[in-house]
N, C-alpha and C positions, 0 to 999 in steps of 0.2 A: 172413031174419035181420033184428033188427030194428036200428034204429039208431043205440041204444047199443051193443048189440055190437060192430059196424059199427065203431065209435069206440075203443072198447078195443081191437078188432084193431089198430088203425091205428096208437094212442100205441103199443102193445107192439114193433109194427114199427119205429116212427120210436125207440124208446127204446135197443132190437138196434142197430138202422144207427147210433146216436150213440156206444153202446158200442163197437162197433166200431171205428168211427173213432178216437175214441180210445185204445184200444190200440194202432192200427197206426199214430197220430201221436207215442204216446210211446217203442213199440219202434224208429221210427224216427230218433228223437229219441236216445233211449240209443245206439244205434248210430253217433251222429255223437259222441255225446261218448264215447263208451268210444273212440274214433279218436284224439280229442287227449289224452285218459288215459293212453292205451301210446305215443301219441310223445311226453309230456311224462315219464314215468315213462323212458323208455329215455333222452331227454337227461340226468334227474336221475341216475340210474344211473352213466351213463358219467363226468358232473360227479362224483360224490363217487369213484367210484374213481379215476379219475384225478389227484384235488385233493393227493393229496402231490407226484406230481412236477410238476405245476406249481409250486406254493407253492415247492419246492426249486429250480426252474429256472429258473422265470419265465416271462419272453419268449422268455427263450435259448434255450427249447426249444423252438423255431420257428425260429431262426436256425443254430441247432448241425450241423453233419456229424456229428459224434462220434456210434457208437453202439458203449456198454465195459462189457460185465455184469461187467468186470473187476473195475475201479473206478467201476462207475456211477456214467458219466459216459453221458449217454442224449442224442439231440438227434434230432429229426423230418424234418429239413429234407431229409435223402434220400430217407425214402422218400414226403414229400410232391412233392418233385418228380419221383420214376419214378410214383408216381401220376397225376398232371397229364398229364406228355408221356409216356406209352404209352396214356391215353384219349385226348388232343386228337388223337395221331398214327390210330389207330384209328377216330376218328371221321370224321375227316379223309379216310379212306381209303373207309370204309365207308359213307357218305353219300350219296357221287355213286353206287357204284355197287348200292346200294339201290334206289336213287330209279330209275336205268337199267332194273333187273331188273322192278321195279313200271311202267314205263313199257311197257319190253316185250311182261310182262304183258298190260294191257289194253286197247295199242294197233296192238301188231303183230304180234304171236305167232301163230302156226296157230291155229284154235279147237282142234284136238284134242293140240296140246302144251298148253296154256293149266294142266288141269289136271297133267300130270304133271309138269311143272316146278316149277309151283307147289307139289304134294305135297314135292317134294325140295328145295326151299329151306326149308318148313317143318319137314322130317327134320332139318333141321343143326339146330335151336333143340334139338332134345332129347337131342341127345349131350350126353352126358355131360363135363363141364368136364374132369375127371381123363384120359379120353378124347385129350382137344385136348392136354392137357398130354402125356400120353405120344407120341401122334404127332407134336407139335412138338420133342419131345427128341430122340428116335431116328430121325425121317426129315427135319423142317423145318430143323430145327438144322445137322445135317450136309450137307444139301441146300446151304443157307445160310455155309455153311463152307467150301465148296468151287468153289461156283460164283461167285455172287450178288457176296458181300465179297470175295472178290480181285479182283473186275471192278470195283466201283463204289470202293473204295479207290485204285485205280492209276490210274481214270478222273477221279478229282478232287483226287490228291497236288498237284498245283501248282497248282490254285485256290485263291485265300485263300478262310478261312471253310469254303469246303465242303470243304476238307481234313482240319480239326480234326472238322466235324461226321461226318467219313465215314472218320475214320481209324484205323490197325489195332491191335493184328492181328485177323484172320477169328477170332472162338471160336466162331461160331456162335449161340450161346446172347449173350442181351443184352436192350439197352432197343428195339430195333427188332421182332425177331425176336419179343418180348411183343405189341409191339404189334400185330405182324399176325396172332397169333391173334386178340387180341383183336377184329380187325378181323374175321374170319372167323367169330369167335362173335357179335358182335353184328349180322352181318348178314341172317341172316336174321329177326329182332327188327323192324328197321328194315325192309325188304324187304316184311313180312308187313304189316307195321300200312300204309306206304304203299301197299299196294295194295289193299287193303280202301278208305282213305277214296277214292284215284281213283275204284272202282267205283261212288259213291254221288253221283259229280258227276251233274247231269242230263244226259242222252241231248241232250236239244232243245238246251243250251247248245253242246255239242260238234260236234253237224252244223249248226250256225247255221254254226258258225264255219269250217266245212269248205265249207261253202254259196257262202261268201264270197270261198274261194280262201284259206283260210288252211292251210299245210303242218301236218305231224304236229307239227314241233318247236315252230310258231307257238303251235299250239292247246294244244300241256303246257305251255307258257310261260306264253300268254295267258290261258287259261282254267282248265286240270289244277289246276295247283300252285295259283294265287292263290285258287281255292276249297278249297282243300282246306287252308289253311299248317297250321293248328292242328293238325289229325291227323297231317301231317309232324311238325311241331316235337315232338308226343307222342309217336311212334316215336324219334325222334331223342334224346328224354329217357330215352325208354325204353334204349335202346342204351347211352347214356352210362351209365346208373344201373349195368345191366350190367359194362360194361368198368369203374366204377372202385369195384365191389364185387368184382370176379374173385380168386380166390386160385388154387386150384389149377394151372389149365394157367398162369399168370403163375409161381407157384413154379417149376415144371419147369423154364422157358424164361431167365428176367430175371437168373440169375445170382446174387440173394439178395444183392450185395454194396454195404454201407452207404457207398457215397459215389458224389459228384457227379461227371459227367465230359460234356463236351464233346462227346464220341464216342457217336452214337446205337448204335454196334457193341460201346460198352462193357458191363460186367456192372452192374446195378444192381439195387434194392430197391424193392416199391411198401408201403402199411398192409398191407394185406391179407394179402401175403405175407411182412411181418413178424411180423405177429400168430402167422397159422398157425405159421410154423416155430419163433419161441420163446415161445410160452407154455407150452408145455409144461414148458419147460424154466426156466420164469421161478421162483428160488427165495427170491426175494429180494421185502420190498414195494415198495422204490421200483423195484425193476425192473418189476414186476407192473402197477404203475401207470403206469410209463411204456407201457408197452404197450395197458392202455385209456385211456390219454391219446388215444395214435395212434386207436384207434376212436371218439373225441370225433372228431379232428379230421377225419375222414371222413365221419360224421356233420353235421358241421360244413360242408364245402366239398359234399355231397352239397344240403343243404337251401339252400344259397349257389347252387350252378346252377341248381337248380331256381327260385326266386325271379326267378335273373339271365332264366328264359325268359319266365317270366309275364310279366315287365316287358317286355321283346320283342314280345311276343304283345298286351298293351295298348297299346303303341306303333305296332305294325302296326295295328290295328284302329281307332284312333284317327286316321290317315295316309288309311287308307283311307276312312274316317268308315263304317264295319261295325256 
């Protein structure tokens, strides 16, 4: 072959490998921006449907109880707040004992449970939401009614403060009783993502520190967790995202009713499960609107925690000098 050829062969290869390249630089180029396209389109969305009852409401409808397809008269404040406290409560709940089960996991468990457990905490991620909801109606609920709140009611009537927080009567169904599906559902979310990153810490790190005389609890303390925060903190988001998009098993359980109350035992309302149960029914526009109002404002405080972790997460890493 002589060595022109030779040389034609070569541009024609080096001219492919450039083509190439640039297509896999521009599809994946379009692919980051088709990502702020559909979340800048989904914010606009939600903004102009909702713009009437804003404009009609104001601010008030962030500070309002009132919720009246009567005389729409519409206010968020309720179900912004069983939004809030049946995730914080659930995460709250479901964190420690994630982090436990993922610790278990891959510090102390038999090798031959290792996997079967692990199979059935990730079983729970794919039930079905509708599932959780009907088993928390018909067995949690009443479970919960009969045992549980007459115990912890009678147990704290004449402590201040935890009185009001725990006071009656037992219905069963409430802002607590959400919460601990909730907690149930997002754990094994959390559970799965933290024990995936453990497994990736280094081997050598771990028996250094075992080397040294340092106990099991030393070495997830000392070493587990502090290599790993970022893949917690991501499960942990993950969960959260979870618990405060939930409708279904939260409808079953929360009581669906629009006001505020002291009593974690009381019945209350999160978005979610306002949405679901009156849009259908929404005949009205400013009703219509206050209703994707409320999916603004979940959208809204969903992109607000998110942010609130990153900031966390550059703060740790910064502390750390990472």
């Amino acid at each position: 072959m002589s060595s022109s050829a030779a040389m034609k062969i070569r541009e024609a290869t080096v001219r492919r490998f450039a083509l190439t390249d640039t297509i896999f630089r521009t599809a994946t180029r379009f692919s980051a921006i088709l990502v702020l396209l559909i979340l800048g389109g989904v914010a606009v969305s939600l903004f102009a449907g909702s713009w009437q009852a804003l404009s009609t409401f104001g601010f008030s409808f962030l500070t309002t109880e009132s919720w009246n397809p009567v005389t729409e008269k519409f206010g968020a404040l309720a179900p912004i707040y069983g939004t809030i406290i049946t995730s914080a409560i659930a995460i709250l709940i479901a964190v420690p004992i994630g982090i436990g089960i993922a610790v278990f996991l891959t510090e102390l468990c038999p090798r031959p449970l290792r996997r079967p457990i692990g199979i059935a905490v990730e079983l729970l991620a794919g039930i079905p939401s509708i599932i959780y909801g009907i088993w928390g109606l018909f067995v949690f609920a009443p479970f919960l009614q009969t045992t549980v709140q007459p115990f912890v009611i009678d147990l704290f009537k004449n402590i201040p403060g935890l009185s009001s927080l725990f006071a009656g009567p037992p219905y069963g169904i409430g802002m607590l009783t959400s919460a601990l599906i909730l907690a149930i559902m997002v754990l094994p979310f959390i559970t799965s993502i933290t024990k995936d990153v453990f497994d990736t810490v280094p081997s050598v790190l771990k028996e250094s520190a075992y080397g040294i005389g340092c106990t099991t609890w030393e070495v997830t303390r000392r070493v587990v967790i502090p290599y790993t925060r970022v893949g917690i903190m991501g499960g942990v988001m993950l969960g959260l995202g979870r618990a405060l998009g939930e409708t279904m098993a939260v409808t079953f359980v929360i009581g669906n009713a629009h006001r505020i109350s002291a009593s974690l035992f009381a019945p209350g309302t999160t978005i979610s499960a306002t949405i679901a149960n009156e849009f259908t029914e929404a005949d009205g526009e400013l009703y219509t609107s206050s209703l994707v109002a409320l999916g603004l404002i979940l959208f809204v405080i969903t992109l607000v925690i998110l942010a609130i972790a990153r900031y966390m997460l550059m703060r740790i890493d910064a502390r750390t000098g990472a």
